[in-house]
C-alpha positions as CSV (number, residue, x, y, z in Angstrom):
1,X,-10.4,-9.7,-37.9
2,X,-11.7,-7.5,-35.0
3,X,-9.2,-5.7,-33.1
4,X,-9.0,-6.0,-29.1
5,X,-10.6,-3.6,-27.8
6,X,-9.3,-1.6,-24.4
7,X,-11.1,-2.8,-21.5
8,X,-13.7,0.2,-20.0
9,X,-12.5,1.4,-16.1
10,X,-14.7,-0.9,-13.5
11,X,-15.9,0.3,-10.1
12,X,-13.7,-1.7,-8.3
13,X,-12.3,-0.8,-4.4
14,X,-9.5,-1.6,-2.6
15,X,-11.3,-3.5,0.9
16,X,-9.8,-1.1,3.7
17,X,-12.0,-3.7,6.9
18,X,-9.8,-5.1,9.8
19,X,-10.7,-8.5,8.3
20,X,-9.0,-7.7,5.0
21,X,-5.6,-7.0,6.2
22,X,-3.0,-9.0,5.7
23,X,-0.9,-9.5,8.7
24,X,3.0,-10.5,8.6
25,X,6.5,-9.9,9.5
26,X,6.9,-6.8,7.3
27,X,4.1,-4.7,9.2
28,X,3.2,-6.8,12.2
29,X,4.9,-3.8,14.1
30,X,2.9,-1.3,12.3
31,X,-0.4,-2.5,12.7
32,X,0.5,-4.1,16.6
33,X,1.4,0.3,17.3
34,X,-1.8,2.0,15.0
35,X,-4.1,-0.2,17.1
36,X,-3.3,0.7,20.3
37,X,-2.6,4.6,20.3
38,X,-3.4,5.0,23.7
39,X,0.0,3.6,24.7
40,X,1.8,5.7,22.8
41,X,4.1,8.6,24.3
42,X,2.5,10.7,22.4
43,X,-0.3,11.6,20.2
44,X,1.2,11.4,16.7
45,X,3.0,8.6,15.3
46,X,4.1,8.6,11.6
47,X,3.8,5.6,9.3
48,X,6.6,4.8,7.0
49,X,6.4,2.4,3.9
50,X,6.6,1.5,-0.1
51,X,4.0,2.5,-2.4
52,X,1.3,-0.4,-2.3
53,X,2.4,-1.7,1.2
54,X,-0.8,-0.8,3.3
55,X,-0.2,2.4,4.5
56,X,-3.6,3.3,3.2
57,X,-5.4,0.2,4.9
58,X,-4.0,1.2,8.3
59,X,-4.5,4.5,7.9
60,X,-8.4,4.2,7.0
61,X,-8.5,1.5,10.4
62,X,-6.9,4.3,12.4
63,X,-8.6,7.3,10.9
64,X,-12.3,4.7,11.5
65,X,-11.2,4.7,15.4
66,X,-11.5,8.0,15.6
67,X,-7.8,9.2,14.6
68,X,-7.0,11.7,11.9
69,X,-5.2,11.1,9.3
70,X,-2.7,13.2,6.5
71,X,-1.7,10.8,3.9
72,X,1.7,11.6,1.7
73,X,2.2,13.6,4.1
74,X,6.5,14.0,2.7
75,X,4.9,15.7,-0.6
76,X,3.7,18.7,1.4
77,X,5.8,21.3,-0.1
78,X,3.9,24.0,2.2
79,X,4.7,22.4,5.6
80,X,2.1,24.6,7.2
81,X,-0.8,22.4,7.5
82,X,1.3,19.7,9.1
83,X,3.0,22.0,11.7
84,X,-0.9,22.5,12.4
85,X,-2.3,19.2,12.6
86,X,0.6,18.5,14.9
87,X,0.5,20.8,17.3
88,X,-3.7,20.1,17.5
89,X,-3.1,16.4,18.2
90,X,-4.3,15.3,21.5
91,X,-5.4,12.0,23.1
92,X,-8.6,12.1,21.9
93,X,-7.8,12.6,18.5
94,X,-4.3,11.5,17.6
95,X,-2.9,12.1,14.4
96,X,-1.2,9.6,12.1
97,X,1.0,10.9,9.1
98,X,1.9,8.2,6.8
99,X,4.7,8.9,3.8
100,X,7.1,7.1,1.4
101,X,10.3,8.7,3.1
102,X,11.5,9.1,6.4
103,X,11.4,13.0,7.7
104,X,14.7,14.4,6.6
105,X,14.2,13.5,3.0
106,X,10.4,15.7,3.0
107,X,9.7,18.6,1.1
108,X,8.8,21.1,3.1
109,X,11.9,23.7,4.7
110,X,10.3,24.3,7.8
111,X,12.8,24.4,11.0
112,X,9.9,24.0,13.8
113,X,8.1,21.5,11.8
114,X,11.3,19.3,11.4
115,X,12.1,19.4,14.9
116,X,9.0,17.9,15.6
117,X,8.7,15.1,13.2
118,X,12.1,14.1,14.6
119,X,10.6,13.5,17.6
120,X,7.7,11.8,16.6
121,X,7.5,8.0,16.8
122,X,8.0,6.0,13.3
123,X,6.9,3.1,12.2
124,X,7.8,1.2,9.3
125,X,6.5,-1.1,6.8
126,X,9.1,-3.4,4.7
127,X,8.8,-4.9,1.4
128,X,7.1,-8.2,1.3
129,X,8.1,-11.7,1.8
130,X,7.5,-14.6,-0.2
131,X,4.1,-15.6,1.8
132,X,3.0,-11.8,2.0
133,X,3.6,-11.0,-1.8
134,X,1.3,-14.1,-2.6
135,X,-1.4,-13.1,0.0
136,X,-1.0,-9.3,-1.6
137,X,-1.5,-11.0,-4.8
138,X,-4.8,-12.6,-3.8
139,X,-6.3,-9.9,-2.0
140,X,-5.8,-7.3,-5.5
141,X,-7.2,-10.1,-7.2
142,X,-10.0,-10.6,-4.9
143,X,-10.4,-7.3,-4.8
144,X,-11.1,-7.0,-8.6
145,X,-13.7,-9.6,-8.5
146,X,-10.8,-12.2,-9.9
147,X,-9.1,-15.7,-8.9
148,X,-6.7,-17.4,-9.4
149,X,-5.2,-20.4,-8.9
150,X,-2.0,-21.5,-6.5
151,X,0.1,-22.1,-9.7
152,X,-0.4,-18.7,-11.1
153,X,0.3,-17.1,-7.7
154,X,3.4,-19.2,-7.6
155,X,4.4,-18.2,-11.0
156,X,4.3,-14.4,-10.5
157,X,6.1,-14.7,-7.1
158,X,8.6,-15.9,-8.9
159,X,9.4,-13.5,-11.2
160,X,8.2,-10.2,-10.7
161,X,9.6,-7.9,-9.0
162,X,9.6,-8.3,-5.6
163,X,7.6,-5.2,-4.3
164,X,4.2,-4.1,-3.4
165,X,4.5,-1.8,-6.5
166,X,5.5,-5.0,-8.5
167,X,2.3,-7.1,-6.9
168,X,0.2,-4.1,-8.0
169,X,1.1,-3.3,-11.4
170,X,1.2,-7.0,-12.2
171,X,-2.3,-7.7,-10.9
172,X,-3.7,-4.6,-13.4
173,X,-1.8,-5.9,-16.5
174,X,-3.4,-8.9,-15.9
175,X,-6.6,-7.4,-15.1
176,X,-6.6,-5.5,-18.4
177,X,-5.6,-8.7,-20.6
178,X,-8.1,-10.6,-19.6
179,X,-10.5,-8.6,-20.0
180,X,-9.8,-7.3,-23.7
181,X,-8.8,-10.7,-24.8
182,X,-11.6,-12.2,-23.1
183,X,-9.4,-14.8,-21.1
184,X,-9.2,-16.4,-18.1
185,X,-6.5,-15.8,-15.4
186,X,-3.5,-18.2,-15.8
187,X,0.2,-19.0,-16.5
188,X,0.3,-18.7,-20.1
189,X,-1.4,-15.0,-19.9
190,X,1.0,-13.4,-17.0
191,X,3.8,-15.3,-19.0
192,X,2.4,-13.9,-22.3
193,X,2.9,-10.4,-20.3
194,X,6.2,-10.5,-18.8
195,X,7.7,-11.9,-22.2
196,X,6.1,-9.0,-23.7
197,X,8.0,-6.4,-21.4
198,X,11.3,-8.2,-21.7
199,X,10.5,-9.5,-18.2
200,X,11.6,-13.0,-17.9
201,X,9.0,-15.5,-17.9
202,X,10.7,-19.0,-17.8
């Protein structure tokens, strides 16, 4: 009997397009400030959010606008660059920095650089609701070239965790299963999955 074999890294990409975001309570405020920067009171604003939550989909709609962007911007141990970029920011290029934590809990040790990100408007992004973590769910899977059906997207909100990480790692387990077993998307594989890392799958 053959064994499985590991399934070989596709070409797949994450859709950044206006059209592909996926709009609710957890980041309505987010997206309602990124697309309007001329209102803001100034020419920076930081976005705050989970791993997996969309901070890289706003930042590629702000950064295709014409803003610039510094991504992860909290694991800048220099601090340099960013005291830079801020102080560069104007109108007509406004910068967005978007990080897992808030300001006081970044790397960096720089005083003047601080000062500033304290008075920088933040915006944040929450973890998901029901209705988002199932639309999350279809868009990775859509994004992958996958479906699946409403019973396996009710399934897995169910019982995984109930994060973007969670909606993530869940979607490239499954990913990976059926491709080396050669199956199709559906309850019996994610539950075959979570039973397998002591998740429950009831």
């Amino acid at each position: 009997m053959e064994e499985a074999q590991p399934p070989l890294p596709l070409g797949w990409q994450d859709r950044h397009g206006p059209a592909d975001f996926i709009v609710a309570d957890s980041n309505r405020a987010a997206f309602a400030w990124l697309a309007d920067p001329a209102r803001w009171p100034m020419p920076r604003a930081l976005l705050v959010g989970p791993a997996g939550s969309g901070k890289t989909h706003l930042a590629a709609m702000f950064a295709a606008a014409g803003g610039r962007v510094i991504e992860d911007a909290d694991r800048d141990t220099d601090g340099e660059p960013l005291f830079h970029a801020w102080n560069a920011a104007s109108a007509i290029a406004p910068l967005l920095l978007t990080a897992r934590a808030v300001p006081r809990d970044w790397a960096h040790r720089l005083p003047d650089l601080a000062s500033r990100l304290a008075a920088t408007p933040q915006v944040a992004i929450a973890e998901p609701d029901d209705a988002l973590l199932g639309a999350v769910l279809r868009k990775r899977l859509r994004d992958r070239g996958l479906r699946a059906g409403d019973d396996l997207i009710a399934y897995l909100c169910l019982r995984i965790e109930r994060s973007f990480a969670g909606a993530a790692a869940i979607v490239e387990r499954l990913d990976a299963a059926a491709l080396s077993e050669h199956r199709e998307l559906s309850v019996p594989l994610a539950r075959q999955l979570l039973e397998a890392q002591g998740e429950l799958g009831f």
